[in-house]
C-alpha positions as CSV (number, residue, x, y, z in Angstrom):
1,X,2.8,-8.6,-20.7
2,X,3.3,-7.4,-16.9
3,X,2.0,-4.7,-14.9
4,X,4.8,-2.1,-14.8
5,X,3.6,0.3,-11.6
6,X,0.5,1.2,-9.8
7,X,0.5,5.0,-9.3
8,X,-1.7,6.1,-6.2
9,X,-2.6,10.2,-5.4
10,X,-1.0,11.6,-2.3
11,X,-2.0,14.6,0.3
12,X,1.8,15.3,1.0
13,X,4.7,13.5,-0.9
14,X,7.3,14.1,1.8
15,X,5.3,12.2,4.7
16,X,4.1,9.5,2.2
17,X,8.1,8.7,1.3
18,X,8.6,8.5,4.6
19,X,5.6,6.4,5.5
20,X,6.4,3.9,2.4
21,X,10.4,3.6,2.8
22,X,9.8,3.2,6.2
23,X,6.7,0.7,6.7
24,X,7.2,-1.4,3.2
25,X,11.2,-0.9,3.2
26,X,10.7,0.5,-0.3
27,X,13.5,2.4,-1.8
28,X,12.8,5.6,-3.4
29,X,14.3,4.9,-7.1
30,X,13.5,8.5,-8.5
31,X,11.5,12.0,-7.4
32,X,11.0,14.9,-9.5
33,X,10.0,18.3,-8.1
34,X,7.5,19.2,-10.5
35,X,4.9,17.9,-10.7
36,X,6.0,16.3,-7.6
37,X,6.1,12.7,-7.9
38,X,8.2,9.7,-7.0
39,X,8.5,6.2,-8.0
40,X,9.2,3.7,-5.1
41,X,9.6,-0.1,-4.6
42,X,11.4,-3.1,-4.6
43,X,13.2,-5.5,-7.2
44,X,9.5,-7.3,-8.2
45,X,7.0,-3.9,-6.9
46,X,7.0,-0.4,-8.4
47,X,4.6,2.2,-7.0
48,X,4.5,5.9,-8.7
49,X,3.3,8.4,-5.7
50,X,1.9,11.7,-7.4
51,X,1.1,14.4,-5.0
52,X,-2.0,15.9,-5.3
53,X,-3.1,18.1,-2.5
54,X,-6.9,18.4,-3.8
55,X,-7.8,15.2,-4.6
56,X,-10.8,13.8,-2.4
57,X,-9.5,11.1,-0.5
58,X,-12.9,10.6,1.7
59,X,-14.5,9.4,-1.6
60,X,-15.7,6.1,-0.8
61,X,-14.2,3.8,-3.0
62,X,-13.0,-0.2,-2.9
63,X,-9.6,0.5,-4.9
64,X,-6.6,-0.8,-2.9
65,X,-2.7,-1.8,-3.0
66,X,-2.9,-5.9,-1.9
67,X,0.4,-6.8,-0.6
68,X,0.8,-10.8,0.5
69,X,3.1,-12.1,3.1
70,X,3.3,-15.1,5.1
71,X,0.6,-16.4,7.6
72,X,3.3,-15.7,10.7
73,X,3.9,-11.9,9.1
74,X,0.3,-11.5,8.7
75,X,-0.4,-11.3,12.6
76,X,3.1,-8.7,13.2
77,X,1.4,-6.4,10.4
78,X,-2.0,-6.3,12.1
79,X,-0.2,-5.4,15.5
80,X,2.0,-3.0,13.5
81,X,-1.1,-1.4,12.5
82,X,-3.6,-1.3,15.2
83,X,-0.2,-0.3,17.2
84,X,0.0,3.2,15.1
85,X,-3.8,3.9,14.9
86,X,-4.0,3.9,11.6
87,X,-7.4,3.5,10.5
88,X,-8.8,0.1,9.8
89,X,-10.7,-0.2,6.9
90,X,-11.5,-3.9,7.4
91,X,-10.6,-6.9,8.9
92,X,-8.7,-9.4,9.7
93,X,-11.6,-11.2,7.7
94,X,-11.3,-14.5,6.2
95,X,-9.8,-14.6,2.2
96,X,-9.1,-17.4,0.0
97,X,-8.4,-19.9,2.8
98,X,-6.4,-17.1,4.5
99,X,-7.0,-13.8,5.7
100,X,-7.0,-10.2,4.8
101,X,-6.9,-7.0,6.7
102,X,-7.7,-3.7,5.5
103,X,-6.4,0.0,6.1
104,X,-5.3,3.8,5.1
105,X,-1.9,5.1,4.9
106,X,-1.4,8.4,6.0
107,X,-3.1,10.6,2.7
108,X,-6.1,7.5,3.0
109,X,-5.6,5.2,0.8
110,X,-6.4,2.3,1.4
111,X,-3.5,-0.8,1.7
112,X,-4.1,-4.5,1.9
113,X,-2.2,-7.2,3.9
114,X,-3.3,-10.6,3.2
115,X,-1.5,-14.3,3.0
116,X,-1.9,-16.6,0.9
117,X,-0.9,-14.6,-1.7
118,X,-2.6,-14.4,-5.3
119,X,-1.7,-17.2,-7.5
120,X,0.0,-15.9,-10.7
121,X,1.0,-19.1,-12.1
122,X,-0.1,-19.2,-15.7
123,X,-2.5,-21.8,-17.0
């Protein structure tokens, strides 16, 4: 079995297409209009967005999207970050001999970058 898509609740659809396509490169693979949702992603990532102008997003919670790149990537995204004031949730902080850093995409939830990256070999 594999995990098929992660869906995530958004304040605005529009701005969080535009925030996704343009941070993560994602491509926008379908929308619909109502309800107003989108599936975005890549060849091996699929994330549903599902607008949903009510939901509480100043809930504290610890659920997050992880994504992993390399240890000379890891430094650009932190920059990248800290560069557009998004809020830091935590981090850099040291991870499974590596590191991870910690913050909110525009509707506030809350995105991961970390190297090394989880290892999915099977045993």
């Amino acid at each position: 079995m594999k995990l098929d898509h992660v869906a995530i609740n958004v304040r605005d659809l529009d701005q969080s297409l535009a925030f996704y396509v343009e941070w993560f490169e994602f491509d926008v693979i379908q929308r619909w209009q109502e309800p107003r949702q989108a599936f975005i992603g890549k060849p091996t990532i699929t994330i549903g967005l599902i607008e949903n102008t009510t939901y509480d997003f100043d809930v504290y919670t610890q659920a997050h999207i992880a994504f992993s790149v390399s240890k000379f990537e890891f430094d650009l995204w932190v920059k990248k970050v800290q560069d557009a004031n998004l809020p830091v949730v935590s981090g850099p902080k040291p991870q499974r001999n590596g590191e991870a850093f910690l913050f909110r995409d525009p509707s506030g939830n809350i995105l991961e970058i970390c190297y090394p990256e989880l290892n999915t070999e099977s045993n």
